[in-house]
C-alpha positions as CSV (number, residue, x, y, z in Angstrom):
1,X,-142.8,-78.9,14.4
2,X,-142.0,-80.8,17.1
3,X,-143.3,-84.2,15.7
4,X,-140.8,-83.7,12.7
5,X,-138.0,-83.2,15.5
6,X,-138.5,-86.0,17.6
7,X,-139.1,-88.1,14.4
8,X,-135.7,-86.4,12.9
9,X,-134.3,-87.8,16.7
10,X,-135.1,-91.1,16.3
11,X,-133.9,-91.3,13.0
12,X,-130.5,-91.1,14.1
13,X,-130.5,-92.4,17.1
14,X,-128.5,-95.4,15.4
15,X,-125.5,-93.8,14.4
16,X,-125.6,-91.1,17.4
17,X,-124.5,-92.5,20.4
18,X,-121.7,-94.6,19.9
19,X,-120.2,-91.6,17.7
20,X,-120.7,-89.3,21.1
21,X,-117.4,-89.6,22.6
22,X,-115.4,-90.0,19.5
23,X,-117.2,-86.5,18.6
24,X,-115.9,-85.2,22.6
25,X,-112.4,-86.2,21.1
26,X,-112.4,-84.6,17.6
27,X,-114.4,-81.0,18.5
28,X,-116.9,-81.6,21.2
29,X,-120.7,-82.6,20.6
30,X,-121.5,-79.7,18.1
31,X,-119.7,-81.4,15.3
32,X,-122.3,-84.3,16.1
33,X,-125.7,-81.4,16.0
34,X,-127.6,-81.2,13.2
35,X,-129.0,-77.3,13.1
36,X,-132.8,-78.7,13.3
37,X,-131.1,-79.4,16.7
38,X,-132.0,-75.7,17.9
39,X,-135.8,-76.1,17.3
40,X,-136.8,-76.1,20.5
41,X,-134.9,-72.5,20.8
42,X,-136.8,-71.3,17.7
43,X,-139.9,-72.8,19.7
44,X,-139.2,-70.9,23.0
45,X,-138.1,-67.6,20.4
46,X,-141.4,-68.0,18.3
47,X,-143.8,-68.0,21.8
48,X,-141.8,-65.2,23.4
49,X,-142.5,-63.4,19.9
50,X,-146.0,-64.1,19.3
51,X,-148.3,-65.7,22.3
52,X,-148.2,-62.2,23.9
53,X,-149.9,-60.9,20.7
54,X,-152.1,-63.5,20.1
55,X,-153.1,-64.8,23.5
56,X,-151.8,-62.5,26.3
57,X,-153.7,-64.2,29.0
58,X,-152.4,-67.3,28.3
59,X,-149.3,-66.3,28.5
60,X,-149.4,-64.0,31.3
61,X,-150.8,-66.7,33.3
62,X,-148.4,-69.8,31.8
63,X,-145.6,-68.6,30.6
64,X,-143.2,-70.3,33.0
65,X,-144.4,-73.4,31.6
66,X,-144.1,-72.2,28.0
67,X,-140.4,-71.7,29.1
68,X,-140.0,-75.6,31.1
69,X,-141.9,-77.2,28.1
70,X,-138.9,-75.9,25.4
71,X,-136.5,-76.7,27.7
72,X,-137.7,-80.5,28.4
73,X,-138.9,-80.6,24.8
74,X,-134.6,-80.3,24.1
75,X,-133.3,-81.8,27.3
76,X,-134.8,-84.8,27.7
77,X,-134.3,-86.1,24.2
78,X,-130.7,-84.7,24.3
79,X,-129.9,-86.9,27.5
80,X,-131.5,-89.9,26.0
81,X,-129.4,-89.8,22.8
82,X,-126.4,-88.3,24.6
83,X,-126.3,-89.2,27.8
84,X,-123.5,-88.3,30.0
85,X,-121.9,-85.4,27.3
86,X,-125.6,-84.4,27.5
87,X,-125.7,-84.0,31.4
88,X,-122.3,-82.1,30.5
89,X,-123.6,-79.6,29.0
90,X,-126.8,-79.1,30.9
91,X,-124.8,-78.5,34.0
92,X,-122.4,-76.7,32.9
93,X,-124.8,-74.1,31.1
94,X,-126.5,-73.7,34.2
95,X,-123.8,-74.3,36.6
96,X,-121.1,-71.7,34.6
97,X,-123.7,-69.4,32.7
98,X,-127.2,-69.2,33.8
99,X,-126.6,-68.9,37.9
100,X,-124.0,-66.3,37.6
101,X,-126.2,-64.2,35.2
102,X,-129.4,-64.4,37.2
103,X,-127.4,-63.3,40.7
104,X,-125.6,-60.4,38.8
105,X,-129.0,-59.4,37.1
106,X,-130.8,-59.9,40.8
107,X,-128.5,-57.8,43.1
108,X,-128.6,-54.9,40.4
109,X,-131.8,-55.0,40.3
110,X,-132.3,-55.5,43.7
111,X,-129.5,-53.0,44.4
112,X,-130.5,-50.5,41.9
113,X,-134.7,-50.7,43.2
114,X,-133.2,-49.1,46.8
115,X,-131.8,-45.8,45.2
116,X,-135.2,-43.6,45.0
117,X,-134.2,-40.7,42.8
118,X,-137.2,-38.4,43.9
119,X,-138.2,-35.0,42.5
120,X,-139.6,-32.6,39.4
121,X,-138.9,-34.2,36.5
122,X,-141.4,-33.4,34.1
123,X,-140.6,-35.8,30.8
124,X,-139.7,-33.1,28.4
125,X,-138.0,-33.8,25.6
126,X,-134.7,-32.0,27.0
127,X,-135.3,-33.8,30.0
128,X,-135.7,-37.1,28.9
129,X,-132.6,-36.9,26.6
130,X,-130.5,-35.5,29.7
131,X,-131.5,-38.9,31.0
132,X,-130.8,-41.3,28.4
133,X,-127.4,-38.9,27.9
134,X,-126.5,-40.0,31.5
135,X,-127.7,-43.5,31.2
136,X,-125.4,-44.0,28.1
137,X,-122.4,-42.8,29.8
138,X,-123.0,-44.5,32.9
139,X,-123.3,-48.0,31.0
140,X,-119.5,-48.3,30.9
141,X,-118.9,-48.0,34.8
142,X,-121.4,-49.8,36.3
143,X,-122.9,-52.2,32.7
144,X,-125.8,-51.7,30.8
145,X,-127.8,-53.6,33.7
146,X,-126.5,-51.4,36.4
147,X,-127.4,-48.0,33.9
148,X,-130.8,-49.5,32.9
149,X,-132.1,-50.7,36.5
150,X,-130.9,-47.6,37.9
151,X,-132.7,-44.4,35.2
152,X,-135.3,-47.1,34.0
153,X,-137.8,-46.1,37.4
154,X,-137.1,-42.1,37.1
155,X,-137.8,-42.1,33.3
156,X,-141.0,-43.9,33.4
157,X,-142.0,-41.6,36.8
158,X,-141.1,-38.4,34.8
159,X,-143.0,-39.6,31.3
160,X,-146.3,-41.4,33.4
161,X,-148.6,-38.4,32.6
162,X,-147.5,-38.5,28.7
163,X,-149.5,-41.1,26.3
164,X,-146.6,-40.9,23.4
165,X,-143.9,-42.2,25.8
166,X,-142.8,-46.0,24.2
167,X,-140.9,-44.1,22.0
168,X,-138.7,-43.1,24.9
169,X,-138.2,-47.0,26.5
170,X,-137.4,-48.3,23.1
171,X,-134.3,-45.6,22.5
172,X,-133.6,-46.3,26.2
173,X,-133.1,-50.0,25.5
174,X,-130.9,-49.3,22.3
175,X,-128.6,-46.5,24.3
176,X,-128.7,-47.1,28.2
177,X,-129.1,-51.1,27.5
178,X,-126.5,-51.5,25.3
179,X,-124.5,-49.2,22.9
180,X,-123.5,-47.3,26.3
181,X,-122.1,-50.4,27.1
182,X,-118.7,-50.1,24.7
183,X,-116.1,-48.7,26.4
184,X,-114.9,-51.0,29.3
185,X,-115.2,-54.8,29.7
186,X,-117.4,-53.3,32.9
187,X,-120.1,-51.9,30.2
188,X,-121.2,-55.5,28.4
189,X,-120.2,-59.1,29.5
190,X,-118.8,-60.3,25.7
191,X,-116.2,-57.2,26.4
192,X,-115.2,-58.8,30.1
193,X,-115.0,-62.2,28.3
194,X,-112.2,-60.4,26.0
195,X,-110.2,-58.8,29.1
196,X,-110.4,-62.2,31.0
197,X,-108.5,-63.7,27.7
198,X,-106.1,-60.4,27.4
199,X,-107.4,-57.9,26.1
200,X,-106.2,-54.8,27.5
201,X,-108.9,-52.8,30.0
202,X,-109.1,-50.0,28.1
203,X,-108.6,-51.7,24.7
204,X,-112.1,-50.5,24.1
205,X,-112.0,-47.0,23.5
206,X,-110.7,-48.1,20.0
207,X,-114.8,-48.4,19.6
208,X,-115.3,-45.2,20.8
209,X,-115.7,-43.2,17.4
210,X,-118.3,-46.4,16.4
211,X,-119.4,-45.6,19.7
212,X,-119.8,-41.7,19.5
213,X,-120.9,-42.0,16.1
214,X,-123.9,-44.6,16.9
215,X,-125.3,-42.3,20.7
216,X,-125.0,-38.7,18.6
217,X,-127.2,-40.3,15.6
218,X,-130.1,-41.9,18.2
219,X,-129.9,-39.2,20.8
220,X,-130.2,-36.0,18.1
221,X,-133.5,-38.4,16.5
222,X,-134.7,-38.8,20.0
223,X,-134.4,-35.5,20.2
224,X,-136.6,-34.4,17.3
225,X,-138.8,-37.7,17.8
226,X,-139.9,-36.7,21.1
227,X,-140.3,-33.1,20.4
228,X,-142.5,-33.9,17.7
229,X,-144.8,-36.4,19.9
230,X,-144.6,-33.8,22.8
231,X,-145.9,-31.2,20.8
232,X,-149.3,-33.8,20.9
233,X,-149.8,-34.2,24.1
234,X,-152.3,-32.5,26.5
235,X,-150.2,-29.9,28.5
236,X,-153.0,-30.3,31.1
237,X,-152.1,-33.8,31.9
238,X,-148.5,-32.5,33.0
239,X,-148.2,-32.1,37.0
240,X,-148.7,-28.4,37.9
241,X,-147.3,-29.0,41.7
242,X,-144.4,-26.8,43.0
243,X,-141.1,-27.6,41.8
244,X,-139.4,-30.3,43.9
245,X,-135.4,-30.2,44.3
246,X,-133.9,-33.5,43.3
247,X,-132.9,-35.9,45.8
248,X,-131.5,-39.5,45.9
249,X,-133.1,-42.0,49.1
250,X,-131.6,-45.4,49.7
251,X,-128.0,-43.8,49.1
252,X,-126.4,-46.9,51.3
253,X,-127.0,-48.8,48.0
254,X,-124.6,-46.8,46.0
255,X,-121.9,-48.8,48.5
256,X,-124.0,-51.9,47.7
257,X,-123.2,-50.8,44.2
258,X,-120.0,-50.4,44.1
259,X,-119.5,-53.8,46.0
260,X,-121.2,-55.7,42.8
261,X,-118.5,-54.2,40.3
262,X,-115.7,-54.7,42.6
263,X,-117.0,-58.2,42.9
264,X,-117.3,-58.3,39.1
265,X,-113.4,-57.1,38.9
266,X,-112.1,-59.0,41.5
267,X,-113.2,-62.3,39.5
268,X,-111.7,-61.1,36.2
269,X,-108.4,-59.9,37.6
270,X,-107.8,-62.6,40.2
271,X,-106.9,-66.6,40.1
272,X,-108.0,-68.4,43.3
273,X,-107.9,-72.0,41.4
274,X,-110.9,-74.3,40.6
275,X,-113.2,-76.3,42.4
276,X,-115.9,-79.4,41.0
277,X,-119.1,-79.1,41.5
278,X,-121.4,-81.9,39.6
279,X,-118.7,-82.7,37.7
280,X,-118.4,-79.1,36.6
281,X,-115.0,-76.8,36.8
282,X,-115.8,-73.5,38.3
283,X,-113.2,-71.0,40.1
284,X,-113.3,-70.4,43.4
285,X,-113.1,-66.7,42.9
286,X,-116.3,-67.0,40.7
287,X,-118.0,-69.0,43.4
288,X,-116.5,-65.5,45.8
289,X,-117.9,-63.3,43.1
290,X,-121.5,-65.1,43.0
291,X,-121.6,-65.2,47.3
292,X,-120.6,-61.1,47.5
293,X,-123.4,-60.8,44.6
294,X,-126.2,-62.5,47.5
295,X,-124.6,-60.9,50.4
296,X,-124.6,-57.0,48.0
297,X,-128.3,-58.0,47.5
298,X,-129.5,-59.3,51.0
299,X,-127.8,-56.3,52.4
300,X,-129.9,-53.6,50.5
301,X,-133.2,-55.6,51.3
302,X,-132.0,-55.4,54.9
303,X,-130.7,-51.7,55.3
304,X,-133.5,-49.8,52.8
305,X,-136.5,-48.5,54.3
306,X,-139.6,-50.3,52.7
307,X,-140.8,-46.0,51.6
308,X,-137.9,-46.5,49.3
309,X,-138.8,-49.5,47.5
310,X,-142.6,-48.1,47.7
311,X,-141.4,-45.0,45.9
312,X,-139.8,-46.6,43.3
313,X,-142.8,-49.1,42.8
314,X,-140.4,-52.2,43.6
315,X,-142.0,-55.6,42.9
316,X,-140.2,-59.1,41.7
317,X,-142.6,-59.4,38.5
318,X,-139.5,-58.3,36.1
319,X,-136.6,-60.3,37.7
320,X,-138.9,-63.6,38.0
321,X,-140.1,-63.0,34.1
322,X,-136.3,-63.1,33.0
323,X,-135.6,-65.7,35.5
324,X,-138.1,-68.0,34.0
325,X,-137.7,-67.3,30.5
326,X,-133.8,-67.3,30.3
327,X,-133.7,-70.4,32.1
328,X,-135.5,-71.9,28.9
329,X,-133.3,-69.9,26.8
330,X,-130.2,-70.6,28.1
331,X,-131.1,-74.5,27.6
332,X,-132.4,-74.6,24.5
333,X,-129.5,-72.4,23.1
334,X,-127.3,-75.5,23.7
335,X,-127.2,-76.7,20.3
336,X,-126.7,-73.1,18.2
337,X,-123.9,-72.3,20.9
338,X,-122.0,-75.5,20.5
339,X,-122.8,-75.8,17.0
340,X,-120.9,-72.2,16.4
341,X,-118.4,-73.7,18.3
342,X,-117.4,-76.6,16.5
343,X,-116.5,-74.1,13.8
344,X,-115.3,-75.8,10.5
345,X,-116.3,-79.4,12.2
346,X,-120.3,-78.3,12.8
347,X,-123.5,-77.6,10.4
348,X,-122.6,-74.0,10.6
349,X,-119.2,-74.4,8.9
350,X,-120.5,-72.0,6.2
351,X,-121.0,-69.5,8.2
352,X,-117.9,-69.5,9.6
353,X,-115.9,-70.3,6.3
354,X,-117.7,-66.8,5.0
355,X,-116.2,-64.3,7.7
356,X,-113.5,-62.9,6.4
357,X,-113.1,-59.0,6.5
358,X,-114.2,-56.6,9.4
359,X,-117.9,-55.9,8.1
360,X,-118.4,-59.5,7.8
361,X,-117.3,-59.9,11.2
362,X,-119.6,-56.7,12.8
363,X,-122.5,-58.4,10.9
364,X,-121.9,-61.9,11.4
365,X,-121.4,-61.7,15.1
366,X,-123.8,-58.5,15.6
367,X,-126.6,-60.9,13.9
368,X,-126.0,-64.1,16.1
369,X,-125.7,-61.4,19.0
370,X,-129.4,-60.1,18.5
371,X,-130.8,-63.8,19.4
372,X,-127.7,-65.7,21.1
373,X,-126.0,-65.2,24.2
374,X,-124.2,-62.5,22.9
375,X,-121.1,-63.5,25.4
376,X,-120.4,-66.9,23.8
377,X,-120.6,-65.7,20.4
378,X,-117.5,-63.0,20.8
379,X,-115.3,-65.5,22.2
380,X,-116.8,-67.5,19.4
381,X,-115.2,-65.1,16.6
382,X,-112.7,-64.4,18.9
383,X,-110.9,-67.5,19.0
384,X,-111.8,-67.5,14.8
385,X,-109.3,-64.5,14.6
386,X,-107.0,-65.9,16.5
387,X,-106.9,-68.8,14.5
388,X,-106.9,-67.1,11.0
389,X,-104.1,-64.8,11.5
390,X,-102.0,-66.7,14.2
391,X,-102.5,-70.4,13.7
392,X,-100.9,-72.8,16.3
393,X,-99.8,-69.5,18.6
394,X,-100.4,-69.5,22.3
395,X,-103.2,-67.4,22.9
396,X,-101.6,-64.7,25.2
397,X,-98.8,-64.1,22.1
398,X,-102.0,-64.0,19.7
399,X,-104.0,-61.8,21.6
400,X,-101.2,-59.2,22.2
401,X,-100.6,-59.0,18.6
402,X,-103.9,-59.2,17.9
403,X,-104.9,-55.9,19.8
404,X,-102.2,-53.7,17.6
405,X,-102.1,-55.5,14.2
406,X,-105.8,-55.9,14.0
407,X,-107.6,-53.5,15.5
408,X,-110.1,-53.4,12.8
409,X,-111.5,-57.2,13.1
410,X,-111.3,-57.0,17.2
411,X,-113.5,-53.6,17.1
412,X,-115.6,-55.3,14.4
413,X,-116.3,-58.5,16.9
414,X,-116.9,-55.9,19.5
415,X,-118.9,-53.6,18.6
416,X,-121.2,-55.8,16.7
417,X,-121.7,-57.5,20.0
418,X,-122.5,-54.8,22.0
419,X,-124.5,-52.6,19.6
420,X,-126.5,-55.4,18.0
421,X,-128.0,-56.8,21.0
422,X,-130.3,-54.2,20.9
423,X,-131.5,-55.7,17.8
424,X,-134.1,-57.3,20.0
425,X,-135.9,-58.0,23.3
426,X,-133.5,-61.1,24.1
427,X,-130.4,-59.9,22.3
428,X,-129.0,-58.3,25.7
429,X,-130.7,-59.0,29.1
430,X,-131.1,-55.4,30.5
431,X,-133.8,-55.5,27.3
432,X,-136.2,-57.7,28.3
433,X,-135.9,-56.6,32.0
434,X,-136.2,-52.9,30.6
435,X,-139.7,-54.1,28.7
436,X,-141.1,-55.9,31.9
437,X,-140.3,-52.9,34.4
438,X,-141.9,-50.8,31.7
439,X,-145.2,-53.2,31.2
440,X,-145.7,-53.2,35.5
441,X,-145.6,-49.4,35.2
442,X,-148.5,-49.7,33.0
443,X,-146.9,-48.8,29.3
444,X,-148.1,-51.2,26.6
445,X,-144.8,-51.8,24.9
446,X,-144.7,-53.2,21.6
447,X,-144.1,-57.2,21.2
448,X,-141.1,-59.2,20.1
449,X,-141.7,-58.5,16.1
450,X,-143.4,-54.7,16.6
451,X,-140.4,-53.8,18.5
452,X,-138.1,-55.3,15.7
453,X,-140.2,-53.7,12.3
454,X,-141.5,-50.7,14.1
455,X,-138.1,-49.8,15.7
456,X,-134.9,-51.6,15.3
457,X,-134.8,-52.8,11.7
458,X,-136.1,-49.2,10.2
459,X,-133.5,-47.4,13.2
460,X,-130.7,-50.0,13.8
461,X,-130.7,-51.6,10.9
462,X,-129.7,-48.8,8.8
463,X,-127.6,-47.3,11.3
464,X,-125.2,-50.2,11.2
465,X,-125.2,-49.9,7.9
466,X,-124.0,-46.4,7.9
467,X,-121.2,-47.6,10.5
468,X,-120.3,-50.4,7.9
469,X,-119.4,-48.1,5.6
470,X,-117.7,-45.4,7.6
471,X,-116.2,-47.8,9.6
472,X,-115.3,-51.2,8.1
């Protein structure tokens, strides 16, 4: 594959670069991408799905590398053939995108690995569907990363003397992860993107029937799922010690906590100006946000007691595992991202010529979600609407027309956002980080395709389908 790309590279490599900056001026480099363009993210996509399965020592030991090879295996072509717009977008991936998510996604779960929730919880059925209730509504005040960090350690402690218990992680990915996510821009980053461009805070509980609909259907089959595979296990496996009261240790963190979100808020709500770094725009109340983000973290490694951490089974295996592999993600996915941009101007013109009703947009977006940056790809068919139904507009007059005349197409972009990046392990980042706390706790979960033909597609799939129809 990667013979045919480079080979694909140097065949245009005459007519690319003098055509770079005319493409900068008439829709930015994606109008100049041809879609083999994104092989390298199939590559990095392909070895996430299928070294584990077929060579899980390999990978164990290498997969950092697997992750720098796609990355240089796109980058350094894509700076040779287009040089400075290249080192553009490099930077600004990383600069705007990647840092922020991987110090939000480290002081959570830094944050959320000093609160110790410690007692008798015995993984019942009723008990584990209590949890993933709680973990769905919590989602919306404190994100899907927040919910999942946070009940991910107490469900696994209360389910470690059970065998049938992956059951339980996968419908805690597809609720706590992200469908609980729906309600406030705080739950899922594609809905801050929307408030940051005007939509209303609480514009979001236009989703909540899609939203109500979706949690009742997958907590009731939890429900009987789990009763059914409880039923199977060996009652004399279940801990037979006295029953101890619930208590929470490392509660300092919930301050910690709550400084993260405000820190979220306070760089959505407030304008502070820019500042360049690299050659990259980025706002100084970002650059405030990212620094309270280090200090929220450093302060809960300082202030919790190391029994804490112990209790919870604490270790930097999971963050470091999404660190590296994102990293390759989040340059590889370059190409599809500015491709989708370009809109009518790039390879995916199609695609973007085809969306036209509400269920096209739930599917088209929910789709691109499951293995994109599901972010990028609202404001993606966010700025489409705009554009269909209020060409030439300033955006603040489209968007406040947009949020009472079409309520149907922004819930569509929405929710297929939010609900479809459960689709898979890399459609929302709590997932992956869910399946690698889950793996260090000893459960075998299933790999990138089991999880998707065992679970989502015969589950989600026809879910969405249901909410299509009802719906849209």
């Amino acid at each position: 594959m990667l013979s045919i790309y480079f080979s694909m590279l140097l065949l245009i490599s005459s007519i690319t670069a003098p055509a770079v900056v005319q493409a900068a001026e008439s829709g930015g480099i994606g109008t100049m991408l041809p879609l083999w363009s994104a092989l390298p993210f199939a590559g990095i996509l392909l070895s996430i799905a299928l070294l584990p399965l077929f060579s899980p020592s390999f990978w164990h030991r290498h997969f950092p590398k697997v992750s720098a090879f796609w990355a240089l295996a796109f980058a350094l072509p894509f700076l040779y053939f287009f040089r400075g717009d290249a080192v553009y977008e490099i930077l600004h991936i990383i600069i705007v995108d990647y840092i922020p998510f991987i110090l939000l996604l480290w002081a959570l779960f830094t944050v959320s690995g000093g609160i110790y929730i410690k007692g008798s919880l015995k993984g019942t059925p009723a008990v584990n569907t209590v949890i993933l209730l709680i973990g769905t509504l919590l989602a919306s005040l404190i994100g899907t990363t927040g919910a999942s960090v946070l009940l991910i350690r107490p469900i696994l402690r209360s389910n470690a003397w059970r065998v049938h218990k992956v059951h339980t992680i996968v419908f805690f990915i597809f609720l706590v992860s992200n469908i609980g996510g729906a309600l406030t821009p705080l739950g899922d980053p594609p809905l801050f993107l929307g408030f940051l461009h005007g939509v209303p805070f609480f514009w979001t509980f236009n989703i909540l029937p899609e939203m109500v609909f979706a949690s009742v259907f997958l907590i009731v089959l939890y429900f009987l799922w789990d009763s059914y595979a409880y039923k199977k296990e060996s009652k004399t496996a279940m801990p037979t010690g006295g029953t101890e009261p619930l208590t929470v240790e490392g509660r300092r963190n919930f301050i910690f906590l709550a400084g993260i979100i405000s820190a979220v808020l306070f760089s959505g709500t407030v304008r502070l100006g820019e500042v360049n770094i690299f050659g990259i725009g980025q706002s100084v109340e970002n650059l405030l946000k990212d620094a309270t983000l280090i200090l929220m973290g450093a302060l809960s490694l300082i202030f919790t007691r190391r029994e804490v951490r112990e209790g919870n089974e604490f270790g930097w295996a999971p963050i470091l595992e999404v660190a590296y592999l994102f990293a390759g993600i989040f340059i590889t996915i370059i190409p599809a991202l500015a491709i989708l941009k370009a809109g009518e101007q790039g390879a995916l013109a199609w695609l973007t010529r085809f969306v036209h009703t509400p269920a096209h947009y739930f599917w088209v977006v929910g789709v691109l979600s499951s293995v994109l940056d599901n972010a990028p790809t609202y404001l993606t068919f966010f700025n489409s609407a705009l554009g269909k139904f209020y060409p030439g507009m300033p955006e603040a007059q489209a968007v406040a027309r947009l949020v009472v005349e079409k309520i149907p197409y922004l819930a569509a972009i929405s929710a297929g956002a939010v609900f479809m990046g459960a689709n898979t392990y890399i459609g929302n980042a709590p997932n992956f980080m869910v399946k690698s706390i889950a793996e260090e706790a000893g459960v075998k979960m299933p790999s990138f395709f089991g999880y998707m033909f065992k679970y989502s597609i015969p589950i989600l799939i026809v879910l969405f389908i249901a909410i299509t129809f009802v719906f849209f």
